[in-house]
SETORBA-871525 format. One record per residue (C-alpha): residue number from 1; residue in three letters; z, x, y. Coordinates in Angstrom, 2 decimals, decimal comma, always signed. Layout:
% SETORBA-871525
+-----+--------+---------+---------+---------+
! num ! residu !      c3 !      c1 !      c2 !
+-----+--------+---------+---------+---------+
! NUM !    ala !       Z !       X !       Y !
...
+-----+--------+---------+---------+---------+
//
This chain:
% SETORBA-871525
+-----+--------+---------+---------+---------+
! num ! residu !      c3 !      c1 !      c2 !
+-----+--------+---------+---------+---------+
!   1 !    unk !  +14,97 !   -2,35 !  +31,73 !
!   2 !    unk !  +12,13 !   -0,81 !  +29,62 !
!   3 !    unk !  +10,48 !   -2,57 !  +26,58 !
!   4 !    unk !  +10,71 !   -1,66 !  +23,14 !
!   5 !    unk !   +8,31 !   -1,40 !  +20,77 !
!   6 !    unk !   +8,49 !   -0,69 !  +17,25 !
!   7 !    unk !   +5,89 !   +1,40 !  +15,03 !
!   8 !    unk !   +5,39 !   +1,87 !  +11,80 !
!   9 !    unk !   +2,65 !   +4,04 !  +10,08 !
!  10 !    unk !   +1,87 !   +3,66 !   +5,30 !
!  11 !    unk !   +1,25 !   +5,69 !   +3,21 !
!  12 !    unk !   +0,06 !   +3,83 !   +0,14 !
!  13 !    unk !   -1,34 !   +3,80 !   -3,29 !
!  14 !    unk !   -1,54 !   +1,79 !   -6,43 !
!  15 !    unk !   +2,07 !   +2,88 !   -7,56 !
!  16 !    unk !   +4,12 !   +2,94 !   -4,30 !
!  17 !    unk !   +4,21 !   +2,38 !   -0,07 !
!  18 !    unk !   +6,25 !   +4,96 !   +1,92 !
!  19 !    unk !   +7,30 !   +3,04 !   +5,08 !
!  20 !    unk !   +7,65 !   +5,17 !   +8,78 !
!  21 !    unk !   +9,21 !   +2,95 !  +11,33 !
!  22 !    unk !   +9,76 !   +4,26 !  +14,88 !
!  23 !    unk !  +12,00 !   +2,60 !  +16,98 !
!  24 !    unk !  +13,63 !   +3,68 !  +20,16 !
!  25 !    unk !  +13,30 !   +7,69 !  +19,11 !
!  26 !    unk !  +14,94 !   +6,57 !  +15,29 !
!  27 !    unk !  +12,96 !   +6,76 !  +12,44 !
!  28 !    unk !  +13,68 !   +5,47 !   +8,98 !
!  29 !    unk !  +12,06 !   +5,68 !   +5,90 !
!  30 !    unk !  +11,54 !   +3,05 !   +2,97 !
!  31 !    unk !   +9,40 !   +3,04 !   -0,39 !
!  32 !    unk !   +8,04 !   +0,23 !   -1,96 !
!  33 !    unk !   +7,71 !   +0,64 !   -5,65 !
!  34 !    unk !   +4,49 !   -1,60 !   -7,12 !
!  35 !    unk !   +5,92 !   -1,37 !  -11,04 !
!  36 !    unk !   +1,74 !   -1,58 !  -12,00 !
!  37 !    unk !   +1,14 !   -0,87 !  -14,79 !
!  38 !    unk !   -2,37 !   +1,05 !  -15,05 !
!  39 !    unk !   -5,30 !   -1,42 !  -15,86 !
!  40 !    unk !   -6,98 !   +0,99 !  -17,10 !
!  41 !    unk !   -5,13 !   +1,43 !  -20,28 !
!  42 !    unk !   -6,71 !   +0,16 !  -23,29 !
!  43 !    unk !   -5,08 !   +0,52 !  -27,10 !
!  44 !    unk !   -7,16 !   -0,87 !  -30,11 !
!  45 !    unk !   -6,95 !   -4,39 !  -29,75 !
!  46 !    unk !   -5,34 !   -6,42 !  -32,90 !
!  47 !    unk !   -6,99 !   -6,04 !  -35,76 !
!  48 !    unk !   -9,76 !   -3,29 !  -34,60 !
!  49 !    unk !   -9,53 !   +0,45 !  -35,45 !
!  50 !    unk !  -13,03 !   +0,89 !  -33,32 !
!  51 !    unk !  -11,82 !   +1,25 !  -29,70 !
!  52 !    unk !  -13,76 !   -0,70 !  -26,92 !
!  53 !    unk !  -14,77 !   -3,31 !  -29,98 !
!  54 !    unk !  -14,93 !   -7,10 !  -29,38 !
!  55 !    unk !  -11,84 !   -7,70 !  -30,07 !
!  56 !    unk !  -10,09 !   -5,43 !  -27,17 !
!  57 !    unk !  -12,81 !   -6,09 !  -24,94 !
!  58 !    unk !  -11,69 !  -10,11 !  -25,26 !
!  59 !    unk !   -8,28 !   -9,15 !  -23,53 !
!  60 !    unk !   -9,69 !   -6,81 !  -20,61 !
!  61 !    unk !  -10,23 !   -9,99 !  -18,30 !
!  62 !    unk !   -6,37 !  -11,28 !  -18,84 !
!  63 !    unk !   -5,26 !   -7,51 !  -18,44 !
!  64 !    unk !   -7,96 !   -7,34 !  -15,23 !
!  65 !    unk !   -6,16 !  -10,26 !  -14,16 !
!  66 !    unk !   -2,59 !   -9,38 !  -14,94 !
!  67 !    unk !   -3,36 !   -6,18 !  -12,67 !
!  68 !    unk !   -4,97 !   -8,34 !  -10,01 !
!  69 !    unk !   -1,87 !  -10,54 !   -9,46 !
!  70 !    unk !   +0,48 !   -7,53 !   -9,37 !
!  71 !    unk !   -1,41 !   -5,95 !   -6,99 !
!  72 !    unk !   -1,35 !   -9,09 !   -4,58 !
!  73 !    unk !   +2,54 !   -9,30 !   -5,39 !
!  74 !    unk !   +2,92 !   -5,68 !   -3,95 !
!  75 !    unk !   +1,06 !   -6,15 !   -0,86 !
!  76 !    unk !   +2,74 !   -8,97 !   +0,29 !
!  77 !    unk !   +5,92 !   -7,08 !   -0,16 !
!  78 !    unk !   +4,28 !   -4,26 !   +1,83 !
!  79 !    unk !   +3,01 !   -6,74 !   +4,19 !
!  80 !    unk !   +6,52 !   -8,54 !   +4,79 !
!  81 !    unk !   +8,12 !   -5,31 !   +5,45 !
!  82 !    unk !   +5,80 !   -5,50 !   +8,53 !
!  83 !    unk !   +7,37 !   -8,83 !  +10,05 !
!  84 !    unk !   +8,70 !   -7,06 !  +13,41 !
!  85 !    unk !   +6,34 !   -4,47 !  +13,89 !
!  86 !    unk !   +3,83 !   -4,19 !  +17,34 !
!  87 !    unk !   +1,42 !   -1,21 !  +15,94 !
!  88 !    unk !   +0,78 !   -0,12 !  +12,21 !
!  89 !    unk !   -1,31 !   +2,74 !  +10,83 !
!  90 !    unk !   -2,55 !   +2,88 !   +7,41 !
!  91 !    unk !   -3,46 !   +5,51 !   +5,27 !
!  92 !    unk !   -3,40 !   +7,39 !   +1,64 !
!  93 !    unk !   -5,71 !   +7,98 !   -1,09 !
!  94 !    unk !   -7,74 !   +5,84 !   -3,13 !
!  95 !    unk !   -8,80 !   +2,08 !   -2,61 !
!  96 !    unk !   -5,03 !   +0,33 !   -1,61 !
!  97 !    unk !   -5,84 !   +1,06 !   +1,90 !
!  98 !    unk !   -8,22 !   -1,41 !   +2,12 !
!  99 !    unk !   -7,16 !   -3,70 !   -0,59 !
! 100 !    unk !   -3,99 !   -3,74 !   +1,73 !
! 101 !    unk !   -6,04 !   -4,55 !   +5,21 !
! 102 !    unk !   -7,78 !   -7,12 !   +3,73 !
! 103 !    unk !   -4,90 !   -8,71 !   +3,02 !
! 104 !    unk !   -3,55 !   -7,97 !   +6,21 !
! 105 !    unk !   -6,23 !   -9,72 !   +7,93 !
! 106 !    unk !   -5,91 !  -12,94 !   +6,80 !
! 107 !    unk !   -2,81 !  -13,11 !   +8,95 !
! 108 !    unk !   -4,01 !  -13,78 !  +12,62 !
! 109 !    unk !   -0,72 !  -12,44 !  +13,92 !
! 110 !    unk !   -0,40 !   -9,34 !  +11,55 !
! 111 !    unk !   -4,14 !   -8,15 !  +11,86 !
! 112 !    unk !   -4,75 !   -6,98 !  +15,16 !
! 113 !    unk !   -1,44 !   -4,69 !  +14,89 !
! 114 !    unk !   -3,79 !   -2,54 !  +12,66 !
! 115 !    unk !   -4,23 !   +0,49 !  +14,66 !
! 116 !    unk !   -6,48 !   +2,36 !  +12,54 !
! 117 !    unk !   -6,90 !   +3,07 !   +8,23 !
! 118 !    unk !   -7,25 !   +6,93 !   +7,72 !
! 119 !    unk !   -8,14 !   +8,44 !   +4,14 !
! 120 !    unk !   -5,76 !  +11,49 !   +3,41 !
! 121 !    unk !   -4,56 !  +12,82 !   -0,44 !
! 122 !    unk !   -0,93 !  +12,99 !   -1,29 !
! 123 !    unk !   +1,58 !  +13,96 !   +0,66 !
! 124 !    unk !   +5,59 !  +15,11 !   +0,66 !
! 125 !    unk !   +7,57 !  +12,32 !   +2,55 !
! 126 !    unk !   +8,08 !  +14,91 !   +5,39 !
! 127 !    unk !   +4,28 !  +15,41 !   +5,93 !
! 128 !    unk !   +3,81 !  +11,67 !   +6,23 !
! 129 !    unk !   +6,70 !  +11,34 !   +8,91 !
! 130 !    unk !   +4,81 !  +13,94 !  +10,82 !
! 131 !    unk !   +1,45 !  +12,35 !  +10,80 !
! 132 !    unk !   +3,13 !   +8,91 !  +11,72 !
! 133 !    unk !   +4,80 !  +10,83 !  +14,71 !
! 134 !    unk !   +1,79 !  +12,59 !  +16,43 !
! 135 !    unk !   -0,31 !   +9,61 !  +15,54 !
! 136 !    unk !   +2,02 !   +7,40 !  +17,94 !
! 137 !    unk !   +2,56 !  +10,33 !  +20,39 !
! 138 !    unk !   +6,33 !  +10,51 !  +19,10 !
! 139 !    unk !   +7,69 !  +13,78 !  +19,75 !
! 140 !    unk !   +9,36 !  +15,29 !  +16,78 !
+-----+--------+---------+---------+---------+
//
Protein backbone atom coordinates (compact mmCIF):
# COMPACT_ATOMS: atom_id res chain seq x y z
CA UNK A 1 0.00 0.00 0.00
CA UNK A 2 1.42 3.48 -0.85
CA UNK A 3 0.93 6.63 1.36
CA UNK A 4 -1.01 9.54 0.62
CA UNK A 5 -0.25 12.83 0.95
CA UNK A 6 -2.21 15.79 0.42
CA UNK A 7 -0.98 19.32 -1.02
CA UNK A 8 -2.25 22.37 -1.20
CA UNK A 9 -0.62 25.56 -2.72
CA UNK A 10 -2.60 29.93 -1.92
CA UNK A 11 -2.96 32.31 -3.68
CA UNK A 12 -3.87 35.23 -1.46
CA UNK A 13 -4.56 38.84 -0.97
CA UNK A 14 -6.34 41.28 1.22
CA UNK A 15 -9.82 40.50 -0.47
CA UNK A 16 -9.76 36.71 -1.10
CA UNK A 17 -7.62 33.03 -0.80
CA UNK A 18 -7.91 30.67 -3.84
CA UNK A 19 -7.32 27.19 -2.33
CA UNK A 20 -5.33 24.21 -4.69
CA UNK A 21 -5.54 20.92 -2.95
CA UNK A 22 -3.92 17.86 -4.54
CA UNK A 23 -4.86 14.67 -3.45
CA UNK A 24 -4.36 11.32 -5.00
CA UNK A 25 -4.13 12.97 -8.81
CA UNK A 26 -7.71 15.15 -7.80
CA UNK A 27 -7.58 18.60 -7.45
CA UNK A 28 -10.21 20.94 -6.13
CA UNK A 29 -10.49 24.40 -5.85
CA UNK A 30 -11.99 26.74 -3.01
CA UNK A 31 -12.02 30.68 -2.41
CA UNK A 32 -12.10 32.29 0.69
CA UNK A 33 -13.77 35.62 0.56
CA UNK A 34 -12.17 38.20 3.45
CA UNK A 35 -15.44 40.79 3.18
CA UNK A 36 -12.52 43.75 4.22
CA UNK A 37 -13.44 46.51 3.80
CA UNK A 38 -10.41 48.84 2.59
CA UNK A 39 -8.73 50.69 5.61
CA UNK A 40 -7.68 52.96 3.63
CA UNK A 41 -10.89 54.73 3.03
CA UNK A 42 -11.36 57.89 4.74
CA UNK A 43 -14.74 60.30 4.30
CA UNK A 44 -14.80 63.70 6.23
CA UNK A 45 -15.24 62.77 9.62
CA UNK A 46 -18.54 64.27 11.49
CA UNK A 47 -18.66 67.59 11.59
CA UNK A 48 -15.38 68.47 9.35
CA UNK A 49 -15.55 69.62 5.68
CA UNK A 50 -11.43 69.73 5.79
CA UNK A 51 -10.43 66.11 5.01
CA UNK A 52 -7.58 64.50 7.13
CA UNK A 53 -8.72 67.21 10.05
CA UNK A 54 -8.75 66.22 13.76
CA UNK A 55 -11.77 65.09 13.81
CA UNK A 56 -11.37 62.08 11.09
CA UNK A 57 -7.98 61.53 12.12
CA UNK A 58 -9.61 60.62 15.87
CA UNK A 59 -11.38 57.53 14.19
CA UNK A 60 -8.33 56.16 11.99
CA UNK A 61 -7.04 54.03 15.08
CA UNK A 62 -10.72 52.27 15.65
CA UNK A 63 -10.93 51.92 11.72
CA UNK A 64 -6.93 50.66 11.88
CA UNK A 65 -8.22 48.39 14.35
CA UNK A 66 -11.51 47.31 12.85
CA UNK A 67 -9.22 46.28 9.73
CA UNK A 68 -6.73 44.58 12.00
CA UNK A 69 -9.29 42.16 13.54
CA UNK A 70 -10.81 41.30 10.15
CA UNK A 71 -7.76 40.53 8.82
CA UNK A 72 -6.91 38.01 11.75
CA UNK A 73 -10.60 36.63 11.26
CA UNK A 74 -9.67 35.76 7.56
CA UNK A 75 -6.52 34.07 8.20
CA UNK A 76 -7.66 31.80 10.58
CA UNK A 77 -10.30 30.80 8.16
CA UNK A 78 -7.50 30.40 5.59
CA UNK A 79 -5.49 28.72 8.12
CA UNK A 80 -8.32 26.11 9.19
CA UNK A 81 -8.87 25.20 5.69
CA UNK A 82 -5.30 23.80 6.14
CA UNK A 83 -6.22 21.21 9.02
CA UNK A 84 -5.28 17.96 6.84
CA UNK A 85 -2.73 19.17 4.72
CA UNK A 86 1.26 17.63 4.72
CA UNK A 87 2.89 20.50 2.33
CA UNK A 88 1.55 24.14 1.60
CA UNK A 89 2.91 26.81 -0.73
CA UNK A 90 2.11 30.35 -0.44
CA UNK A 91 2.05 33.01 -2.73
CA UNK A 92 0.28 36.31 -4.38
CA UNK A 93 0.80 39.90 -4.36
CA UNK A 94 1.11 42.35 -1.77
CA UNK A 95 1.80 41.91 2.08
CA UNK A 96 -1.03 38.85 3.03
CA UNK A 97 1.63 36.43 2.27
CA UNK A 98 3.42 37.12 5.13
CA UNK A 99 0.78 38.50 7.33
CA UNK A 100 -0.61 34.88 6.64
CA UNK A 101 2.87 32.92 7.63
CA UNK A 102 3.18 34.69 10.55
CA UNK A 103 0.20 33.54 11.61
CA UNK A 104 0.90 30.27 10.45
CA UNK A 105 3.84 29.96 12.58
CA UNK A 106 2.54 30.26 15.73
CA UNK A 107 1.11 26.81 15.20
CA UNK A 108 4.00 24.26 15.87
CA UNK A 109 2.14 21.65 13.86
CA UNK A 110 0.98 23.93 10.89
CA UNK A 111 4.41 25.80 10.41
CA UNK A 112 6.86 23.53 9.19
CA UNK A 113 4.25 22.36 6.35
CA UNK A 114 5.28 25.79 4.80
CA UNK A 115 7.11 24.78 1.80
CA UNK A 116 8.08 28.02 0.51
CA UNK A 117 6.20 31.96 0.15
CA UNK A 118 6.71 33.15 -3.55
CA UNK A 119 5.71 36.84 -4.66
CA UNK A 120 3.72 36.66 -8.06
CA UNK A 121 0.82 39.47 -9.37
CA UNK A 122 -2.63 38.31 -10.17
CA UNK A 123 -3.55 35.51 -11.70
CA UNK A 124 -6.73 33.59 -13.58
CA UNK A 125 -7.72 30.55 -11.33
CA UNK A 126 -6.28 28.29 -14.12
CA UNK A 127 -2.76 29.89 -13.93
CA UNK A 128 -2.68 29.33 -10.20
CA UNK A 129 -3.68 25.52 -10.56
CA UNK A 130 -0.74 25.29 -12.87
CA UNK A 131 1.83 26.83 -10.67
CA UNK A 132 0.49 24.66 -7.67
CA UNK A 133 0.96 21.57 -10.03
CA UNK A 134 4.62 21.95 -11.30
CA UNK A 135 5.51 23.36 -7.93
CA UNK A 136 4.58 19.79 -6.34
CA UNK A 137 5.83 17.89 -9.45
CA UNK A 138 2.02 17.03 -10.26
CA UNK A 139 1.66 16.26 -13.76
CA UNK A 140 -1.14 18.11 -15.39
Amino acid sequence: MYETYTYAGLWIDHKKTIIVVLTDGRVTVDHIESNIESRFRFSGGKGSAVPRSPQEVSFEPKRDARYQHHLHKYYQEVIHSLTDIDAVFIFGPGEAKGELEKEIKKSKHLAPKIKKIEDTDKMAENQIVIKVKKFFNISP
